[in-house]
C-alpha positions in Angstrom: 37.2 77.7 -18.0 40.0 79.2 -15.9 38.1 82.9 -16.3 35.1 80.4 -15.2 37.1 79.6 -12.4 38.2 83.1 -11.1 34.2 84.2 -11.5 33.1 81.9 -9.7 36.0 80.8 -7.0 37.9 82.2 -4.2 41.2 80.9 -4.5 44.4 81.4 -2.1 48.2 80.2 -2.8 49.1 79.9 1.0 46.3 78.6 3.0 46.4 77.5 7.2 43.9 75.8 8.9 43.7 77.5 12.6 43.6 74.6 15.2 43.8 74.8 19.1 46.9 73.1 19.9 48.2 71.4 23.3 51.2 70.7 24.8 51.1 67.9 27.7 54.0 67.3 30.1 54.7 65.3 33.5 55.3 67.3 36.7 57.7 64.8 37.8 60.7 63.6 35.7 61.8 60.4 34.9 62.2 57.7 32.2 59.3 56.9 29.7 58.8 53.4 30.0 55.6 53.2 27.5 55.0 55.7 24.4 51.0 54.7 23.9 50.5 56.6 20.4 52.1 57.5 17.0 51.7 61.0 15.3 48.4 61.3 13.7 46.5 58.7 15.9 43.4 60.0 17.2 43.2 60.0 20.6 40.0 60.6 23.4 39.9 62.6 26.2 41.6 61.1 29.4 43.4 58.2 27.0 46.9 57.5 28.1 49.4 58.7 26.0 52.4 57.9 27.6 54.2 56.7 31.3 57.1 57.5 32.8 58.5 54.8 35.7 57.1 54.7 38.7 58.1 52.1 40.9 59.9 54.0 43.2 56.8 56.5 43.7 54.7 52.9 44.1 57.2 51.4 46.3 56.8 55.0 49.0 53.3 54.4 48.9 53.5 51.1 49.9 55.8 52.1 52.4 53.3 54.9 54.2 50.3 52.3 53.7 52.2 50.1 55.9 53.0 52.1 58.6 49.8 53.8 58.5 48.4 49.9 58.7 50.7 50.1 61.9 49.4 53.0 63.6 45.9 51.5 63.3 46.8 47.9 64.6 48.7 50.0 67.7 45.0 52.1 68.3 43.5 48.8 68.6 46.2 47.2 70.6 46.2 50.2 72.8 42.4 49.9 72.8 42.5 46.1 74.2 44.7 46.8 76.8 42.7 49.4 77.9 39.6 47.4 78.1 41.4 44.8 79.9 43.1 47.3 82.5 39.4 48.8 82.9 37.6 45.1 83.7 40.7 44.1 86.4 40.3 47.7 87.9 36.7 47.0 88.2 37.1 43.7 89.5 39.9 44.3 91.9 37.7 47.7 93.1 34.1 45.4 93.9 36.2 42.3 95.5 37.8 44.8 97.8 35.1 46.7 98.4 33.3 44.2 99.5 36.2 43.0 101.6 36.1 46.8 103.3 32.4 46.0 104.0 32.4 43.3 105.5 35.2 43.9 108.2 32.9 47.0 109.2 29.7 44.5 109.3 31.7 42.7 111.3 33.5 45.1 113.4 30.2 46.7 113.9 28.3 42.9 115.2 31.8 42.5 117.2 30.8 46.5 119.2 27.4 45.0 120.1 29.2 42.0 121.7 31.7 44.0 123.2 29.2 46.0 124.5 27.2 42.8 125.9 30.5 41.5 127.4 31.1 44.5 129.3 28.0 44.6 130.9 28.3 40.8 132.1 31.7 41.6 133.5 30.2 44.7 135.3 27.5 42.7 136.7 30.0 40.2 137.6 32.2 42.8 139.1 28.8 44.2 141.2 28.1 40.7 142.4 31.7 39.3 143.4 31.6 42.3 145.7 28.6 41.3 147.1 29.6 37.3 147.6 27.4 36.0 145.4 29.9 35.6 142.1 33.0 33.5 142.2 36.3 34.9 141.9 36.4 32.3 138.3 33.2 34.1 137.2 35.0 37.2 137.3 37.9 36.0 135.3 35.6 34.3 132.8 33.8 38.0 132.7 36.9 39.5 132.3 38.3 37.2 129.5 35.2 36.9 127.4 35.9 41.0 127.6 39.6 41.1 126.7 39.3 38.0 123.8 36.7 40.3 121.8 38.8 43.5 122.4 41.4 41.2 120.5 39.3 40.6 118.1 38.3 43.9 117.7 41.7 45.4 117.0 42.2 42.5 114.5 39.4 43.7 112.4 40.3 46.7 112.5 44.1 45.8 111.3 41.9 44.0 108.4 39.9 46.9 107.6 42.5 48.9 107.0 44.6 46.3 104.8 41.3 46.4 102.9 41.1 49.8 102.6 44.8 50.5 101.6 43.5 47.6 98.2 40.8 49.2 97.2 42.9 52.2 97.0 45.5 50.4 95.5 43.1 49.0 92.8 41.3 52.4 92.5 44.9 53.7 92.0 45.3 51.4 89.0 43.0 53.6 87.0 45.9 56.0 86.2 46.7 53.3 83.5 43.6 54.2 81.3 44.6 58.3 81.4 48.3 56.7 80.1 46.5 54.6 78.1 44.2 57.5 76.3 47.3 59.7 76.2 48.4 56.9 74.4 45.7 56.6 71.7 45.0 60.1 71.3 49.0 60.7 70.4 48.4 58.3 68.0 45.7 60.7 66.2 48.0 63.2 64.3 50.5 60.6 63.3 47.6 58.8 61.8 46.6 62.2 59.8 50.2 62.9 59.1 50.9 60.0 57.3 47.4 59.9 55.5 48.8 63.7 54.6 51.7 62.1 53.0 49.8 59.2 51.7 47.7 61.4 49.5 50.2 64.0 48.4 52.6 60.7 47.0 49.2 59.4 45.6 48.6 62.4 43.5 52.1 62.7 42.4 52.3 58.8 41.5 49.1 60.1 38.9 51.6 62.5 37.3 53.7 59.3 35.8 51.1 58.7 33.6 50.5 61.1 31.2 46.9 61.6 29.3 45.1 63.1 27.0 43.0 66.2 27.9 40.8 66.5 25.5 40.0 64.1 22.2 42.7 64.7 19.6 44.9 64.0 16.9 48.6 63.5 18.3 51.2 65.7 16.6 
């Protein structure tokens, strides 16, 4: 039977089985908290095999989420406030405006009586000379003359106190170029800290080690 044996066998006194073998490690150090398999369990691809603490890694995450939370609620802030400045700007800029226009329609009704007035005192004047106006006729003239002169130069004073609001409120549009500088600056400090966000997320994954491919654990 043995003669059988070596007829019809192949035998071999040292034999290997050839296996692909894989050797997993953490790119961050630490202390395993959790050893997920034995030697010999089988294990399938992506399974977790073992973890190493990361609370610290968890707590700077938490830590950037927050302040990138607080950039964002400072864009909207920023935001508000410029809306707001934008509405009184616009407010201020029609009410005096209209201010401004009406002194002119006024100044210009005022020119046309002026103009009137002058006329009547020059008649007045033509006609005292002549006797037939009264020396109070005259002075009425004259007075009706010199009262809308005054009034005259105190539209004008208002006209120009309009004026110098409306640029005043026009002036208060500088605020939204702060403003914008404001929000734009803002911009890479957001991406920064999303930067930083991501590169501690990807390194929080390296505290949990698993399986790349389905195996037995050695």
């Amino acid at each position: 039977y043995q003669v059988y044996l070596r007829l019809t066998h192949v035998s071999e006194y040292d034999a290997r089985v050839t296996a692909d073998i894989v050797t997993m490690a953490s790119r961050v150090d630490g202390w395993v908290t959790e050893l997920a398999v034995r030697e010999g369990d089988m294990v399938e691809a992506g399974q977790v095999v073992a973890r190493i603490d990361d609370r610290i890694a968890k707590l700077k995450v938490e830590g950037l989420k927050a302040e990138i939370a607080a950039v964002q609620a400072e864009r909207r802030r920023l935001q508000a406030e410029r809306q707001r400045v934008a509405n009184m700007v616009a407010a201020k800029a029609k009410t005096r405006a209209s201010g401004v226009q009406a002194t002119e329609a006024a100044r210009a009704a005022l020119d046309a009586d002026i103009l009137l007035a002058r006329q009547e005192l020059e008649r007045a004047r033509v006609l005292s000379r002549r006797g037939v106006a009264t020396d109070k006729q005259l002075e009425t003239a004259q007075a009706a003359v010199q009262r809308l002169e005054s009034t005259r130069r105190r539209l004008d004073a208002e006209r120009l106190q309009a004026e110098a609001s409306l640029n005043e409120a026009l002036a208060e549009r500088d605020q939204l170029d702060v403003i914008d500088s404001q929000i734009a600056a803002l911009d890479p400090q957001e991406a920064n800290l999303k930067a930083q966000l991501a590169q501690l997320e990807l390194a929080a994954a390296d505290y949990t080690i698993r399986s790349p491919v389905p195996a037995v654990i050695d």
